[in-house]
N, C-alpha and C positions, 0 to 999 in steps of 0.2 A: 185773259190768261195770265197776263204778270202781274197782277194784284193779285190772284189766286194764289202763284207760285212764289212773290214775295211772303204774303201772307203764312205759307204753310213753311217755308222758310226759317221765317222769324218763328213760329211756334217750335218748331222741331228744336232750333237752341235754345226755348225755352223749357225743355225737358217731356215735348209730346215727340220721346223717341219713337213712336211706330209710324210714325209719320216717313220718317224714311226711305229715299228711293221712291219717293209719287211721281206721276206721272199726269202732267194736265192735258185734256185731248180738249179742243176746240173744232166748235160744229158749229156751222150754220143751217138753221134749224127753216123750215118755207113749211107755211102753211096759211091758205089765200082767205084772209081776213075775210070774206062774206060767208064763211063756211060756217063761220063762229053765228054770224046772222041767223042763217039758215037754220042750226039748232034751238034757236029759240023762236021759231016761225018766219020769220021775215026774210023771205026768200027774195034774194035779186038774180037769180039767173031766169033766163029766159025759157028753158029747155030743162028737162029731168038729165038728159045726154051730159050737160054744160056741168050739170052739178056732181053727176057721179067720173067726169073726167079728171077736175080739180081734187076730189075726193083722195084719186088714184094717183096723181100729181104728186098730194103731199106726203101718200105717204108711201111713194117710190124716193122722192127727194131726199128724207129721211134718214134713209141708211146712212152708213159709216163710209161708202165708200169715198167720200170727199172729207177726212178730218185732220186737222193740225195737232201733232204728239210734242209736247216740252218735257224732255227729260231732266230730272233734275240729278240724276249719279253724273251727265256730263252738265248740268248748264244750258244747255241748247235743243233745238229743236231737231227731230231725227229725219233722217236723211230722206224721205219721201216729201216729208214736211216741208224739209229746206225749196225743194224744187216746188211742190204748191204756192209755195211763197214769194217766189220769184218769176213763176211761169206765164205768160200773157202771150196771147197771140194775135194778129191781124183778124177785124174783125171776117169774121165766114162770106165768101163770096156771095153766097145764099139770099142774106139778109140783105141784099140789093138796095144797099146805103149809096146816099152822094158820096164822094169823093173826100169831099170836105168834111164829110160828118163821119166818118171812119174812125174806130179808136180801139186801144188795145183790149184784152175784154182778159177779164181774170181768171185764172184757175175754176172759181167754184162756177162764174158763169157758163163758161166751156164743159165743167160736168153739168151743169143744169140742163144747159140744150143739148148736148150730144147722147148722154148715156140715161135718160129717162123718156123711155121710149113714149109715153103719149106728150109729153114736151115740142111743141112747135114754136117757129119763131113769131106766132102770133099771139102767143098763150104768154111767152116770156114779153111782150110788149102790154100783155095786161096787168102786169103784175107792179106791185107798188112797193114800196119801204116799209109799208108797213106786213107784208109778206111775209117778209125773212126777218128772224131775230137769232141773237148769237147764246149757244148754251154747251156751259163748262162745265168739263166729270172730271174728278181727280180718282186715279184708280194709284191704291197701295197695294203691293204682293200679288198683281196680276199679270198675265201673262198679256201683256200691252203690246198689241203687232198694227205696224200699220198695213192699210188695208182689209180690217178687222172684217166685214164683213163677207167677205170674198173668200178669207181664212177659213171663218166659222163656215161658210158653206160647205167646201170642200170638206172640211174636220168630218161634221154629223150628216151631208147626205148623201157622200160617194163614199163614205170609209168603211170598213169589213167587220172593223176592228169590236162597235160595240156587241153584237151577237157572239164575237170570240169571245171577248173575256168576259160574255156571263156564263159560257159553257163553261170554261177556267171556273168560274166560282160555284156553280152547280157542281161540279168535279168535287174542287178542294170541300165542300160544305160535305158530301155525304161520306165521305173519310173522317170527318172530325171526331176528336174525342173530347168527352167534356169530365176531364180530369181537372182534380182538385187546382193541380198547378197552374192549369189553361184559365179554371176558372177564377183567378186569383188577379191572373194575369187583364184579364176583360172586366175584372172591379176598379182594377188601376188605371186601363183606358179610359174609364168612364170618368173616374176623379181627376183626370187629366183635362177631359173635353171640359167639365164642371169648371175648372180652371181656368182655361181660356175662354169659355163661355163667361164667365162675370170680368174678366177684364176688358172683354170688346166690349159689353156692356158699359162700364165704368169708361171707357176710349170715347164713346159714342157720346155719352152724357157732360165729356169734359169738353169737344168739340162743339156740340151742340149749345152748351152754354156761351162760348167766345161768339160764335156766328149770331148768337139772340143781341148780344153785349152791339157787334159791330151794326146790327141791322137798325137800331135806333138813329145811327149817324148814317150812314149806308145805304139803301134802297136794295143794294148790289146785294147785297147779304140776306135780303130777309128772306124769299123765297129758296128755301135750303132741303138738302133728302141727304142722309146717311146711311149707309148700309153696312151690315159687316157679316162676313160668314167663316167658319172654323173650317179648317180645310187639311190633306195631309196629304205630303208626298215624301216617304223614304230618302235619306241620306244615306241610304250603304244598301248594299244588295244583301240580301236572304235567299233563303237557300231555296225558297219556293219563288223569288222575283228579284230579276235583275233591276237595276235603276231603270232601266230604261221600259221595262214593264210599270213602274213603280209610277212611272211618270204618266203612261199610260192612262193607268186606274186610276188618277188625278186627272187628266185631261177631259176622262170618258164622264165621270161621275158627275153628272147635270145639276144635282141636288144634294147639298152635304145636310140637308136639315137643320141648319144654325141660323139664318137670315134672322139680325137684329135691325131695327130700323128705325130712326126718330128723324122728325121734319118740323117745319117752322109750325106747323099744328097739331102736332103730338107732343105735348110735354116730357112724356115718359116710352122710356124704349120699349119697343114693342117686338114681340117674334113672330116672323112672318107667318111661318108655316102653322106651328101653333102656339096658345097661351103660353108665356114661360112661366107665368104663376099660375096655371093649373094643376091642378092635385094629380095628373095622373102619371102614374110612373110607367115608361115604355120600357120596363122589361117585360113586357109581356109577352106570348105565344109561344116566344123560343128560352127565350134566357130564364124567366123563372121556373119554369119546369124542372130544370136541374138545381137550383138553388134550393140551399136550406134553408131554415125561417130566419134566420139574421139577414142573409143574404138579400132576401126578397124586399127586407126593409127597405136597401137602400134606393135612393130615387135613381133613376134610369135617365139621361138626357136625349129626346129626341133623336142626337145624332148615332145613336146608338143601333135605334130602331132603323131608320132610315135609311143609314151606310149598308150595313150589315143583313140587316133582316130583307130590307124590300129592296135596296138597291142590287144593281145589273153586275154590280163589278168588283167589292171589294167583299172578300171571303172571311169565315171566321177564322180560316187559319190565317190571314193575313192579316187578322185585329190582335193576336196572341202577340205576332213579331213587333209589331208599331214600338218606336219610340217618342218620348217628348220631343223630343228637338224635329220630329217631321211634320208636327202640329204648325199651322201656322194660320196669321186672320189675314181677310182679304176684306180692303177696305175699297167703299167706292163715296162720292161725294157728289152732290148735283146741285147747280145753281141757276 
């Protein structure tokens, strides 16, 4: 994590300003080396039981609810973190150690056996070094919480919120008018996303090149994922959503349709959802209907469609108000 955080660092005063405000999470990542066997035939578990327990092992282990957050607006690691990092306790009564052989057992141990429920204290004695290995995400412009998965739980599968505001947006959508002004208005969001869509691009491919540069000397560097997505949340209230609505329709919207992505075997950035050098323009089904033949010229970007058209939660009266400055890319990094 502090060669990640040095590194991006040093780039940021080297003028890769969207670097900015990252944040490095550190995960200790368990997943039981004979499993790797197993997918290529060469089974050493004794029992089918044995092999689909480990299965469910690694990827209970997995989650986020054990990870280390390095903020780089302060410097240090945030305050959940601090305490992972310091925290040890006597080994568990349980584990029916000698006396002598007693030792303090660390943070991530104590979540391994206590909180993954098919985890016994027999399973963690089978386990080796080669198990567990360590894996580092830098996220930019994200909403970085620790205890992230516990978060997201609660967010999307106790909350009310996403079936309100696509009633909110079925609402606002059948009142719209697609007056000249509005439509004018939904030409210039579009050459705005245009906008920030070819500089994550251009962000992506300037990254991408240092990590290829560093992974010749390196090892640490070569296995690398980048990702970037256009995103937007209102800076000022409108008269149809307060900020805090605004934030909302940011929070809810699962899919902004921009995932750019390059890795240590992709040369060239790629759009996840779809080709971004495909010929086809998504103004389709809604938006060129009311367009005239200039208009229909113009290329549509993906997020256009996606937000708007098929997504739950932001309305076309809500694309008319949008400013530039609520645009923003969210960067993620994986090593």
């Amino acid at each position: 994590m502090k060669k990640v955080s040095d590194l991006l660092t040093r780039l940021e005063s080297e003028g890769f300003d969207f670097l900015h405000g990252f944040k490095v999470i550190g995960v200790i990542e368990f997943w039981k080396a004979e499993l790797d066997e197993e997918d290529f035939g060469k089974s050493k578990f004794s029992a089918s039981e044995d092999l689909e327990k480990w299965r469910y092992i690694s990827e209970e282990a997995n989650s986020r609810y054990w990870s280390l957050i390095f903020d780089s607006n302060t410097g240090d690691f945030m305050t959940f973190s601090k305490i992972l990092l310091s925290d040890a306790i006597d080994t568990p009564y349980n584990f029916n150690l000698p006396e002598e052989n007693k030792v303090k057992l660390c943070s991530f141990l104590i979540y391994f056996y206590e909180y993954i429920s098919k985890a016994s204290f027999s399973d963690l004695l089978e386990c080796s070094a080669d198990d567990f290995f360590p894996w580092v995400i830098v996220e930019i412009n994200c909403d970085t919480v620790e205890l992230k998965e516990i978060y997201d739980h609660c967010l999307f599968d106790e909350s009310p919120f996403p079936s309100v505001l696509e009633d909110r947006k079925n609402a606002l959508d059948s009142k719209f008018e697609w007056s000249e002004e509005n439509i004018k208005k939904i030409l210039a969001i579009n050459a705005i996303v245009w906008k920030k869509f070819n500089q994550a691009e251009e962000n992506l491919k300037r990254l991408a090149s240092v990590f290829r540069e560093l992974s010749k000397t390196d090892s640490f560097f070569e296995p690398y994922g980048i990702e970037a997505e256009i995103r937007y949340q209102g800076k000022k209230p409108t008269d149809i959503a307060s900020i805090e609505m605004q934030k909302l329709l940011c929070q809810y919207t699962l899919d902004f349709g921009t995932y750019l992505g390059i890795n240590e075997n992709i040369p060239e950035v790629e759009m996840g959802n779809v080709n971004k050098n495909e010929d086809l323009n998504w103004n389709f089904e809604v938006y060129a209907d009311h367009f005239n033949e200039d208009q229909k010229k113009i290329r549509f970007n993906y997020f256009m469609h996606r937000v708007f058209i098929d997504g739950p939660t932001f309305s076309l009266e809500d694309l008319v108000r949008m400013e530039e400055e609520g645009f923003y890319t969210r960067y993620e990094i994986n090593f």
